[in-house]
Each structure stands twice: as C-alpha cells, then as structure tokens.
C-alpha positions in Angstrom: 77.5 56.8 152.8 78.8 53.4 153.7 77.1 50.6 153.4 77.2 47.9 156.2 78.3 48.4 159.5 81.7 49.2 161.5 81.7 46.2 163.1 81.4 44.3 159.4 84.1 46.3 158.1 86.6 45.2 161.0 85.6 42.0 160.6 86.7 41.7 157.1 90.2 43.3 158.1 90.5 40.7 160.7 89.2 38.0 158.5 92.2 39.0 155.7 95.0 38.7 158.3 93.9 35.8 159.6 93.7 34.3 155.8 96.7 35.5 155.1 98.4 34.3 158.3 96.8 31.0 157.2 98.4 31.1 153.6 101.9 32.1 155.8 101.4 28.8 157.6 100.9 26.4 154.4 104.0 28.0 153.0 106.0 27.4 155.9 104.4 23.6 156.9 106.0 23.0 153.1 109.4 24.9 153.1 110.6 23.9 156.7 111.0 19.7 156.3 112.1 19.9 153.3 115.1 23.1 153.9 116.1 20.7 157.0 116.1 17.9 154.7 118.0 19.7 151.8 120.7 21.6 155.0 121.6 18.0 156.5 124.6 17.0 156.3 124.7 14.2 154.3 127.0 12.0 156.7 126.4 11.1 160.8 130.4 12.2 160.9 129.8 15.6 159.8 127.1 15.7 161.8 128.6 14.9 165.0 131.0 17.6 163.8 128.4 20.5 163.2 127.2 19.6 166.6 130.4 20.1 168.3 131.1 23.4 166.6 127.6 24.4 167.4 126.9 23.4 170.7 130.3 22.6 172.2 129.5 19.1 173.5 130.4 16.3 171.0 128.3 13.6 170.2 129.5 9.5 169.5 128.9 8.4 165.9 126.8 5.8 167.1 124.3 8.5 168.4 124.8 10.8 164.9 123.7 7.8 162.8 120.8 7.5 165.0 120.0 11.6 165.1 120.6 11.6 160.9 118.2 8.9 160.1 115.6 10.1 162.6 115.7 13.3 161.3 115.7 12.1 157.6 113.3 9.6 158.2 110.9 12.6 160.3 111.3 14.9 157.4 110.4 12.6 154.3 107.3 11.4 156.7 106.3 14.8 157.2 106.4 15.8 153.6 104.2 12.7 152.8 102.0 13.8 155.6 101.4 17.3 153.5 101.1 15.7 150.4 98.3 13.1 151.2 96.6 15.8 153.0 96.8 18.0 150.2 96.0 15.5 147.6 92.7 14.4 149.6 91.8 17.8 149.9 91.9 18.1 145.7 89.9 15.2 145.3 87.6 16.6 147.5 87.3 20.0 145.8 86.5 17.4 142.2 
C-alpha cells in the first residue's frame, strides 16, 4: 500500500517539471547574451552586410554602429545583471 495520497503524488510530478523547467530557464538566461555576444560580428560593416543577406533591406553604417554597440552594450549589461543577482543570492545562502 501507498502511502500518501494521489493528489500528493501528482503534485510532486508537477513540482519536478516545474523545477526542472526552472533549472532550463537559468541555463538559457546564461547561454543566450553571451552566444549573441560571442555570434556578433565584430564590425558595424559586416553587420550591415549580414543584415542585407538576411533580411533583404540594407542598413547605413551609421545605423550598424549604432545597432552593434547597443547590442554589445545590452548583452555585457545583461550578463552583469545575472551575475550580481547570482552573487547576492550566494551571499545570502552564507
């Protein structure tokens, strides 16, 4: 015989997907800043050029130097976002 209920034992099912869903999240909050930041091209001219080939509209350097360092500039701020929240969430576990 069982012990505890049905509506216990679904609860801990649900409780593991949503934990692990959780853990999927944290992974991907890390990974996805800092893949953009890594993918970048590392030049506004290229990138005006891989917006071209992507989208089939082209861009003026002027507006790629503005679209690389806002991108560059969101990612790094992002990352630092994650890593203060993570570090004050260790010092709170001390």
């Amino acid at each position: 015989m069982k012990s505890g209920s049905c509506c216990q034992q679904n609860s801990n099912a649900a409780m593991a997907k949503r934990s692990s869903a959780r853990a999927v999240g944290r992974v991907a909050k890390w990974i996805v800043p800092g893949v953009v930041l890594a993918a970048m091209p590392k030049c506004p001219l290229c990138l005006a050029a891989y917006v071209a080939l992507f989208t089939g509209f082209g861009i003026s350097l002027a507006a790629a130097n503005f679209a690389w360092w806002f991108v560059a500039i969101s990612c790094v701020a992002v990352l630092l976002y994650l890593a203060a929240t993570a570090a004050r969430g260790f010092c709170r576990r001390l």
